[in-house]
VOMI-653722 format. One record per residue (C-alpha): x, y, z; residue in three letters; residue number from 1. Coordinates in steps of 0.5 Angstrom, whole numbers, plus 500, padded with zeros to 3 digits. Layout:
N
+-----+-----+-----+------+-----+
:  xx :  yy :  zz : type : seq :
+-----+-----+-----+------+-----+
:   X :   Y :   Z :  ALA : NUM :
...
+-----+-----+-----+------+-----+
% end
This chain:
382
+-----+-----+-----+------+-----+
:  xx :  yy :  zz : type : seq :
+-----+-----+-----+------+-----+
: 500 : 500 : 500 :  UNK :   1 :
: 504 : 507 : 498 :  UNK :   2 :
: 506 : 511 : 501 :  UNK :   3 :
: 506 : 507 : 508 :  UNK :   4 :
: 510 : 506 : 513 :  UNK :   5 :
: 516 : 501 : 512 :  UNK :   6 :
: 514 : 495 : 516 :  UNK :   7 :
: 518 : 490 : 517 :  UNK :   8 :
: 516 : 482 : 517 :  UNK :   9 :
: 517 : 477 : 521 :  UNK :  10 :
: 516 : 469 : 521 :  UNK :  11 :
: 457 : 463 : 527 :  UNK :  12 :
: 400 : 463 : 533 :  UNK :  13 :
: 397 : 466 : 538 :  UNK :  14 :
: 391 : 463 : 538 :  UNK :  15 :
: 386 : 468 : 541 :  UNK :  16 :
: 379 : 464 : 538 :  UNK :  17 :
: 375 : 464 : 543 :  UNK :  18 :
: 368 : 459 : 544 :  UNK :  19 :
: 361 : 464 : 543 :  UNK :  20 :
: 356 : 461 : 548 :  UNK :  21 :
: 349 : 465 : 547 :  UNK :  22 :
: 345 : 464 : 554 :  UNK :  23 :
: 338 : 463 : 552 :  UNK :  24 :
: 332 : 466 : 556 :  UNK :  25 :
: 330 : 463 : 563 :  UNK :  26 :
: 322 : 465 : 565 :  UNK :  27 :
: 323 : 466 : 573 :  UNK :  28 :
: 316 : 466 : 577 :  UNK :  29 :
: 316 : 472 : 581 :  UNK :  30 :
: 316 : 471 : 589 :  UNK :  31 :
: 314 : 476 : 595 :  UNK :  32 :
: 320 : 477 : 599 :  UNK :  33 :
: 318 : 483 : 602 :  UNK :  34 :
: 316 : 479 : 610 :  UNK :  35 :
: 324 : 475 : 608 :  UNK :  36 :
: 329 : 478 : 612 :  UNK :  37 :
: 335 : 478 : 608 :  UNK :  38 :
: 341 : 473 : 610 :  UNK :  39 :
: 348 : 475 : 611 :  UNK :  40 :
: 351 : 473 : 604 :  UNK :  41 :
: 357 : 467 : 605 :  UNK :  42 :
: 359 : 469 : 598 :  UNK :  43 :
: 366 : 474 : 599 :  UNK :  44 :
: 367 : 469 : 605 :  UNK :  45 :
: 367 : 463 : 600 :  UNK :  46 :
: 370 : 467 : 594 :  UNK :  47 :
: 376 : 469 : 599 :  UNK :  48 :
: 378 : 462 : 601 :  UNK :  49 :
: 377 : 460 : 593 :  UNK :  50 :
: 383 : 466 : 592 :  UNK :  51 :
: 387 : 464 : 598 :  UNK :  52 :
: 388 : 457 : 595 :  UNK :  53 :
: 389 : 459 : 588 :  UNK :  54 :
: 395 : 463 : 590 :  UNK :  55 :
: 398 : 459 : 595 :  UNK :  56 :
: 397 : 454 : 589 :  UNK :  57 :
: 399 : 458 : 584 :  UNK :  58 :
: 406 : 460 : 589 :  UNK :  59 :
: 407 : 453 : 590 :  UNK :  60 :
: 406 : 451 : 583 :  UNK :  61 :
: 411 : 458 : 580 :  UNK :  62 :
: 417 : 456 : 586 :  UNK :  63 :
: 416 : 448 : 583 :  UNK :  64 :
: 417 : 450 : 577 :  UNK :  65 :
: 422 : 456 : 578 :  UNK :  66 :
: 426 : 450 : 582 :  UNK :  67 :
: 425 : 445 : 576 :  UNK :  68 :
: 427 : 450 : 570 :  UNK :  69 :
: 434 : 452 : 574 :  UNK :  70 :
: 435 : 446 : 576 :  UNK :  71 :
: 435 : 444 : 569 :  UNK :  72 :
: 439 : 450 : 567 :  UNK :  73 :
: 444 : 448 : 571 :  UNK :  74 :
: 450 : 445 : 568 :  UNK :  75 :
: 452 : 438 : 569 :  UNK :  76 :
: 458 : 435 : 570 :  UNK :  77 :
: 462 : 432 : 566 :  UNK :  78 :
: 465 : 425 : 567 :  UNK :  79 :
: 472 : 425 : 565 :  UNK :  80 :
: 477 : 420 : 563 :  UNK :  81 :
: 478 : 414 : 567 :  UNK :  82 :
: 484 : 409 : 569 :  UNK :  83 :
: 486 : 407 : 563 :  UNK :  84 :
: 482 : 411 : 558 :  UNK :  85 :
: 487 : 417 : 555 :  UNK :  86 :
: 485 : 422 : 549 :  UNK :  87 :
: 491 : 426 : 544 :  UNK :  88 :
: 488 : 434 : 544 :  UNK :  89 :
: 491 : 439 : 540 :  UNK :  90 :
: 491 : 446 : 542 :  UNK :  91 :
: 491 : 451 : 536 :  UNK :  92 :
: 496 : 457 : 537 :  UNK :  93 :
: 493 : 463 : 540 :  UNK :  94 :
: 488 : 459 : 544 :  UNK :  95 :
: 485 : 463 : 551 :  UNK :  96 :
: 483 : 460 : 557 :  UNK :  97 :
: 476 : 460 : 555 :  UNK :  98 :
: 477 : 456 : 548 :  UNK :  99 :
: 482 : 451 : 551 :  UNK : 100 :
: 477 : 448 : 556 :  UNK : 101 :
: 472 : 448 : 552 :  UNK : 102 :
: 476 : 443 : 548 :  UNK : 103 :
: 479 : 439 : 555 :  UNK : 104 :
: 472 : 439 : 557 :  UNK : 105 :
: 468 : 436 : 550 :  UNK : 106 :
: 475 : 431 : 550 :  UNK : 107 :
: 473 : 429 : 558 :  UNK : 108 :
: 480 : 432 : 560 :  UNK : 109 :
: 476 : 435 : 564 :  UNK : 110 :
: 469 : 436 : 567 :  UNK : 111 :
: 468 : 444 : 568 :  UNK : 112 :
: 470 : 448 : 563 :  UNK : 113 :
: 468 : 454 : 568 :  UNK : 114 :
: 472 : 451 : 574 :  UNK : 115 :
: 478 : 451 : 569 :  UNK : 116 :
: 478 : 458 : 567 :  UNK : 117 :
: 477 : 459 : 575 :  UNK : 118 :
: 483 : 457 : 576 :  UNK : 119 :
: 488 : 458 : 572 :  UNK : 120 :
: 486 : 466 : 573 :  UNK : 121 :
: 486 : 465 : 581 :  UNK : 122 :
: 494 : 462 : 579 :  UNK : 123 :
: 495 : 467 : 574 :  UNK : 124 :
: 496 : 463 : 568 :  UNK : 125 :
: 492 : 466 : 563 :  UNK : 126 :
: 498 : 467 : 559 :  UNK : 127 :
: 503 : 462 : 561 :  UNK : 128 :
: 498 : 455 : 557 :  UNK : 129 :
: 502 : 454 : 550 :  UNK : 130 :
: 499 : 450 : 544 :  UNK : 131 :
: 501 : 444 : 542 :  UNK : 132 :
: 499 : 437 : 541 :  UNK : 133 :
: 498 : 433 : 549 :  UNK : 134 :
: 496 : 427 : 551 :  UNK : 135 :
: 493 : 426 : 557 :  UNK : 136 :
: 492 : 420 : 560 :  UNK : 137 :
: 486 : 418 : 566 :  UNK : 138 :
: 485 : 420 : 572 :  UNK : 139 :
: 488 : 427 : 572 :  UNK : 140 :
: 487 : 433 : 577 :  UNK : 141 :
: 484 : 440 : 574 :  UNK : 142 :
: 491 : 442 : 576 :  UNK : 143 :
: 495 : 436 : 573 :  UNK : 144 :
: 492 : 439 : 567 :  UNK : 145 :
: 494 : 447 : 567 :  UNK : 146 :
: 501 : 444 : 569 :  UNK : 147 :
: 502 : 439 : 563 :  UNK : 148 :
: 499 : 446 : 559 :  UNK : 149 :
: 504 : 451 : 563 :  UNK : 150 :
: 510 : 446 : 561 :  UNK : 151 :
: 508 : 446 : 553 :  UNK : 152 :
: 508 : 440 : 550 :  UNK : 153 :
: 512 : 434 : 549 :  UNK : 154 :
: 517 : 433 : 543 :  UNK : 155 :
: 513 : 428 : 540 :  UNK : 156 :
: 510 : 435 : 536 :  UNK : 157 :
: 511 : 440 : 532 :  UNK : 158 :
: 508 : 446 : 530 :  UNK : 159 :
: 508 : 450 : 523 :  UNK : 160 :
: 506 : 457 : 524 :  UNK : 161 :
: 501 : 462 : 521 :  UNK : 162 :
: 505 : 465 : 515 :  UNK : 163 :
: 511 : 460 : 514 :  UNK : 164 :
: 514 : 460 : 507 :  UNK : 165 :
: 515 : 452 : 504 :  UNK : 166 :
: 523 : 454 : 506 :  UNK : 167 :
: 521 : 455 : 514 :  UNK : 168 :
: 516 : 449 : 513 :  UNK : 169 :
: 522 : 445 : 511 :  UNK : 170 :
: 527 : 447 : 516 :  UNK : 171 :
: 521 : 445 : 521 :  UNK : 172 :
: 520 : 439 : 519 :  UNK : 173 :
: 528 : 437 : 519 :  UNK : 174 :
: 528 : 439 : 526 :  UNK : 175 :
: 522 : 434 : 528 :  UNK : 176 :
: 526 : 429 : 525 :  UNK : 177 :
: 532 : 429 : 525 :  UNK : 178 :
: 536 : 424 : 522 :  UNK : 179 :
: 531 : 422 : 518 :  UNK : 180 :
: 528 : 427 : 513 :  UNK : 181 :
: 532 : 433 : 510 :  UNK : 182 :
: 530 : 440 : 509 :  UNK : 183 :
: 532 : 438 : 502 :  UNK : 184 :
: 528 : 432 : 502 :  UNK : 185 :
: 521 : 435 : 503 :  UNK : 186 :
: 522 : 442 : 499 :  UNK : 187 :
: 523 : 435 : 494 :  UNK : 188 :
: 517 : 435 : 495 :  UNK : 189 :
: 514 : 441 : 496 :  UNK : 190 :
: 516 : 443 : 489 :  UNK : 191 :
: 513 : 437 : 486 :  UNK : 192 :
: 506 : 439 : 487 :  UNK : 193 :
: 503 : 436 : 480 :  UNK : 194 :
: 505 : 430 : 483 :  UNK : 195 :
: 499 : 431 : 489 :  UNK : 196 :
: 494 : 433 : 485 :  UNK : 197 :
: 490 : 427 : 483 :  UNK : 198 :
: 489 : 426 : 490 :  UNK : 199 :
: 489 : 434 : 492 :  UNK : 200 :
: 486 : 436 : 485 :  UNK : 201 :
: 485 : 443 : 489 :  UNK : 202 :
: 494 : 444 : 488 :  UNK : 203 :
: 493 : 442 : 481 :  UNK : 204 :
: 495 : 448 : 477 :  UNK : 205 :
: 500 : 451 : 482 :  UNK : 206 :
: 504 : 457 : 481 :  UNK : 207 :
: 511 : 454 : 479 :  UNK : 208 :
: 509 : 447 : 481 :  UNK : 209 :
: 510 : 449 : 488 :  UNK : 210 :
: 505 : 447 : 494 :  UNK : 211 :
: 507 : 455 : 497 :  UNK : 212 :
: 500 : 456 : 502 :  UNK : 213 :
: 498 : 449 : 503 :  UNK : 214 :
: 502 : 447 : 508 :  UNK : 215 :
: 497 : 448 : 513 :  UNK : 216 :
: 500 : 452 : 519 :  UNK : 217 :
: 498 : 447 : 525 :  UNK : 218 :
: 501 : 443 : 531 :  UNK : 219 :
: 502 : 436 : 528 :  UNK : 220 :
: 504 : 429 : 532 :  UNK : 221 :
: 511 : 427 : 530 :  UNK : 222 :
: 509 : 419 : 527 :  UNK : 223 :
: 514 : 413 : 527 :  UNK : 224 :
: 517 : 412 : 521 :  UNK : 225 :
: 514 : 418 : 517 :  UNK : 226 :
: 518 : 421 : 510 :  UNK : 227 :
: 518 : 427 : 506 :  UNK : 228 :
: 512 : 425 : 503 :  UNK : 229 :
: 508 : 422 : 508 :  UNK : 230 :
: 510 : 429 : 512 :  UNK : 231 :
: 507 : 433 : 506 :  UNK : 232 :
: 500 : 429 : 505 :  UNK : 233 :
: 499 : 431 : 512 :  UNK : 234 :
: 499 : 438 : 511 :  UNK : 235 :
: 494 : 437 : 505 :  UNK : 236 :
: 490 : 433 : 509 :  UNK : 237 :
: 490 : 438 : 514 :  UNK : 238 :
: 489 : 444 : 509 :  UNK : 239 :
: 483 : 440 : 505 :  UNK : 240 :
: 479 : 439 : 512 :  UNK : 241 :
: 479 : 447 : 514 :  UNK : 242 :
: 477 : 451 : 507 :  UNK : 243 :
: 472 : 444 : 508 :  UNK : 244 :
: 468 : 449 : 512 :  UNK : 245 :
: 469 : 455 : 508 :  UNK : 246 :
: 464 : 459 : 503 :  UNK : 247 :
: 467 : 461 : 497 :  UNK : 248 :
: 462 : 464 : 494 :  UNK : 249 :
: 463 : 471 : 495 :  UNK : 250 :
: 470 : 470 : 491 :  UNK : 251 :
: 467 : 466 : 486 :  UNK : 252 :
: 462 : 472 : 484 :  UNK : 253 :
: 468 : 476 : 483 :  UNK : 254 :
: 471 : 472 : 478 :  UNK : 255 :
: 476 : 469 : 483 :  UNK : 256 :
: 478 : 462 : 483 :  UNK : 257 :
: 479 : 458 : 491 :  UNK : 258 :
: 487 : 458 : 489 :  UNK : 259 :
: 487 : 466 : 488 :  UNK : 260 :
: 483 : 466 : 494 :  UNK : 261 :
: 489 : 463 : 498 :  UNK : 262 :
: 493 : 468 : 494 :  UNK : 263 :
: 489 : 473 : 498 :  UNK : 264 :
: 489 : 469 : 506 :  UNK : 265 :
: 497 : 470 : 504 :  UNK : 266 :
: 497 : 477 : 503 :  UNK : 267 :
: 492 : 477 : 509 :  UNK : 268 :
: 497 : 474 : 514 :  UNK : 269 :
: 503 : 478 : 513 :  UNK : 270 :
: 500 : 484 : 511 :  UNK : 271 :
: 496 : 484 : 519 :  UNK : 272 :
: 497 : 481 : 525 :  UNK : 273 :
: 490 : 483 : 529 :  UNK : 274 :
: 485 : 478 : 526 :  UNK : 275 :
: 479 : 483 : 527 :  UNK : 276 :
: 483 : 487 : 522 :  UNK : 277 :
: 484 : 481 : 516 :  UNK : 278 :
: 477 : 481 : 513 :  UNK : 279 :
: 478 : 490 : 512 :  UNK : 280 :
: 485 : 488 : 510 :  UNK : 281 :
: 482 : 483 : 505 :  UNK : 282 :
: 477 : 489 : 502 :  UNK : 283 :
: 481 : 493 : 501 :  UNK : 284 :
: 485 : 488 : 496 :  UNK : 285 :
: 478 : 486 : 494 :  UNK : 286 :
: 476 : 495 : 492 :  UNK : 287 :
: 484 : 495 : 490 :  UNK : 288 :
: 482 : 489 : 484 :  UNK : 289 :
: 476 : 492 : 483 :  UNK : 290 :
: 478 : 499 : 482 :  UNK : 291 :
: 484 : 496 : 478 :  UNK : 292 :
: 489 : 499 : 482 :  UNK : 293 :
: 495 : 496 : 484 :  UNK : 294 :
: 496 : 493 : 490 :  UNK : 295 :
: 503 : 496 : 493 :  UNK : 296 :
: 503 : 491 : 499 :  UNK : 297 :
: 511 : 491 : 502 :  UNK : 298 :
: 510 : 483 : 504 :  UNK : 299 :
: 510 : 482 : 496 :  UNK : 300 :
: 516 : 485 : 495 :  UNK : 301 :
: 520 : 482 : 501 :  UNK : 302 :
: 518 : 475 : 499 :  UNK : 303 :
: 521 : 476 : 493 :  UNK : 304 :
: 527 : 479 : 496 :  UNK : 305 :
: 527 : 474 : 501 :  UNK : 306 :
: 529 : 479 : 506 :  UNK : 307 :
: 525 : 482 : 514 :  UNK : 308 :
: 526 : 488 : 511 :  UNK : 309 :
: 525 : 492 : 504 :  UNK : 310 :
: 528 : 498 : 500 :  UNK : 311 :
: 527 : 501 : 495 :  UNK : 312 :
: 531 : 497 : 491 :  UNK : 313 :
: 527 : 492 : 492 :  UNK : 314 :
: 521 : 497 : 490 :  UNK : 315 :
: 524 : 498 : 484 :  UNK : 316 :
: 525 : 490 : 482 :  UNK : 317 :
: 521 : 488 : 477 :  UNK : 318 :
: 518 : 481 : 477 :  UNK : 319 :
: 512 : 478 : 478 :  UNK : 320 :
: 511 : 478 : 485 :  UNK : 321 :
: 512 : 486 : 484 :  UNK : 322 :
: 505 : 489 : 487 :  UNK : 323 :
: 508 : 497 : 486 :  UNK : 324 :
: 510 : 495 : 479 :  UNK : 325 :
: 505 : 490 : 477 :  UNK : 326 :
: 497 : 489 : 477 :  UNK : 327 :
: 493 : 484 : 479 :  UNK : 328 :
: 494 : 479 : 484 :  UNK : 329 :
: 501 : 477 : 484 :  UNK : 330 :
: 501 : 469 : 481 :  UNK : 331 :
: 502 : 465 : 487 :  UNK : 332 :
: 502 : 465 : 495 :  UNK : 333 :
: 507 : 467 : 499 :  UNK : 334 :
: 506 : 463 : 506 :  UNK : 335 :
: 502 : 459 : 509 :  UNK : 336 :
: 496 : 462 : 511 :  UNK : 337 :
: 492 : 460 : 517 :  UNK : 338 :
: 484 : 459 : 518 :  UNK : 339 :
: 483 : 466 : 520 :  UNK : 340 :
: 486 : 469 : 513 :  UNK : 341 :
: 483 : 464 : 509 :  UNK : 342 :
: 477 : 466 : 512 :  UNK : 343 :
: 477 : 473 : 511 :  UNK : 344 :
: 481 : 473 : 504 :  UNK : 345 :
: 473 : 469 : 503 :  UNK : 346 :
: 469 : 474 : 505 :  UNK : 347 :
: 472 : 480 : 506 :  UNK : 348 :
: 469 : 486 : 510 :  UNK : 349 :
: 463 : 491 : 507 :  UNK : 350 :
: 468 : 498 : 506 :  UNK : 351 :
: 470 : 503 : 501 :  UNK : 352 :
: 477 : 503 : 504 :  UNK : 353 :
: 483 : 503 : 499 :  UNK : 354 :
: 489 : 505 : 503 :  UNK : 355 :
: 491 : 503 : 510 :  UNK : 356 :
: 498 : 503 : 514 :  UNK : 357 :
: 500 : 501 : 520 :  UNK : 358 :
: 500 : 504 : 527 :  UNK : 359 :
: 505 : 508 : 532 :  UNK : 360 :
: 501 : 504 : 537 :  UNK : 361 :
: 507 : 498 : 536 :  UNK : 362 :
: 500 : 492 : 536 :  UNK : 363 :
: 501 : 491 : 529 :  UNK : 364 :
: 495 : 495 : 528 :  UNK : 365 :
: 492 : 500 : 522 :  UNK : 366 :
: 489 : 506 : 521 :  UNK : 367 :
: 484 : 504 : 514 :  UNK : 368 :
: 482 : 509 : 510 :  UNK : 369 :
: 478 : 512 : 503 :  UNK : 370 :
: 482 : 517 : 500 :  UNK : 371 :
: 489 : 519 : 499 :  UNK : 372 :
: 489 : 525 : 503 :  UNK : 373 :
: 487 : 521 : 509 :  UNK : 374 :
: 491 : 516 : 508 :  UNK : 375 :
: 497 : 521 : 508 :  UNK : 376 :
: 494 : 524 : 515 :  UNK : 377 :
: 495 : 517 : 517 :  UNK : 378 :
: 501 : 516 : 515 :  UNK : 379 :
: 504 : 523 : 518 :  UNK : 380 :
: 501 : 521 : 524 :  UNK : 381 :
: 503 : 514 : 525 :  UNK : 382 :
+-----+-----+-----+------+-----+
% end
């Protein structure tokens, strides 16, 4: 986005009918009751017990069922793992308490998820409970469980995070397995897409025939006798699962393919890091396209100079992944994006926005705007 600040990066009847009745006519006789001394009626006296009994009946009957609708309100235990019993949960990166125990709790980890939360803000351990792949084998005590969180997990995982580039991926896997499978190895692989696409027909066609952007940024188990290629099917396999639930067709209906939209969720992830702010990044790539503007995104250049930081050599450069110098989307993606970018890149915000530049605020956030003259306001305030 030009001019902006030079940024660098890093690795959900009523019925009211009513019956008619017609009273029909009675004859009466008539009587002399003047010589009749009228009786004290018991009528009130009837009618206050009746309206004291339908009362005390209906307190009754209204506590009953205040007590039944609380009671079946109340949540319910949840009964956890027993003695031989064990369970491997994933924790995804950027996991808060709330989310964690709710995934503990639907994986019998434990039995309250509110009890959880409880005890970790009482110990002071928001903050302190990693992602990773855990195993938790039964019985466990509530606090055995934050420890295990607050310890990270064991080395039978490994963890691709959101916008690896394939070389970064290939370090990381060669790490996981040392001795075993090379970075050469798996960027072998990576750099064979065609030779995925009959069985992940969404790589078919890849830029440069390389699977940049499906390596799925996750916490995967390290499995015994794995290989390059088997590491690389896990990934996809990961891949498949999570765009599985995202709807493409507001891309579609602008003319953009499910791998410009990757293209797109790659962007996202370098270009923002708060995810409240993804979906506005993505309008205004969406507005920028549209407006047949260039993109001018700093995270092109430096993936095509393979550098944190970019200048205006790098600027003056020309190739394909140029977006100062070339229109359109750049060919292929330039990271591994997560689920949040993937989403956003699918379904972008509802905004006018053509610019944005980062903050002075130093959380990686952006000021958005509609016009140039604002966009300069904000890059001299940022």
């Amino acid at each position: 986005m030009t001019p902006r600040k030079q940024v660098t990066y890093s690795n959900r009847p009523n019925h009211a009918a009513r019956a008619a009745h017609r009273a029909g006519e009675r004859q009466f006789k008539t009587y002399d009751t003047s010589h009749i001394r009228p009786k004290k009626s018991k009528a009130p006296i009837v009618f206050a017990i009746i309206l004291a009994v339908i009362v005390i009946g209906g307190l009754g009957w209204g506590g009953y069922t205040l007590f039944t609708s609380c009671s079946a309100n109340a949540p319910t235990a949840v009964e956890t793992l027993a003695e031989g019993e064990s369970v491997t949960v994933i924790i995804p990166e950027g996991s808060g308490a709330k989310a964690i125990s709710e995934l503990l709790l639907d994986n019998r980890v434990i039995g309250d998820s509110t009890e959880f939360v409880n005890r970790v803000t009482e110990t002071g351990q928001e903050s302190a409970l990693k992602p990773g792949t855990y195993t938790f084998a039964g019985p466990v005590t509530l606090d055995g469980v934050i420890d295990t969180l607050v310890a990270g997990p064991s080395a039978e995982s490994f963890t691709v995070p959101e916008g690896f580039t394939v070389s970064q991926t290939a370090e990381r896997v060669a790490e996981a397995y040392p001795g075993t499978i090379t970075a050469e190895e798996f960027l072998a692989c990576v750099n064979d897409a065609s030779a995925y696409a009959v069985d992940y027909p969404f790589v078919d066609g890849a830029y440069n025939n390389s699977l940049e952007g499906f390596l799925f940024p996750k916490t995967y188990p390290l499995v015994d006798g794995a290989t390059a290629d088997s590491v690389v099917r896990q990934m996809l396999d990961q891949y498949k699962a999570e765009i599985a639930g995202i709807d493409f067709c507001y891309a579609e209906q602008h003319n953009l393919s499910q791998y410009q939209v990757l293209v797109i969720a790659s962007l996202i992830e370098r270009e923002a890091s708060l995810d409240d702010e993804r979906p506005l990044v993505s309008s205004v790539i969406y507005n920028r396209l549209a407006a047949d503007m260039l993109l001018q995104i700093d995270a092109t250049i430096a993936y095509a100079a393979g550098t944190t930081e970019i200048t205006q050599e790098d600027l003056d450069t020309d190739g394909p992944f140029n977006t100062y110098l070339n229109r359109g989307l750049p060919p292929g993606p330039i990271c591994s994006p997560g689920l949040a970018s993937l989403t956003a890149a699918a379904a972008p915000a509802d905004t006018t926005y053509l610019y944005y530049v980062v903050t002075g605020s130093g959380d990686g956030s952006h000021n958005f705007s509609e016009t140039y003259e604002e966009h300069q306001n904000n890059v001299a305030q940022s």
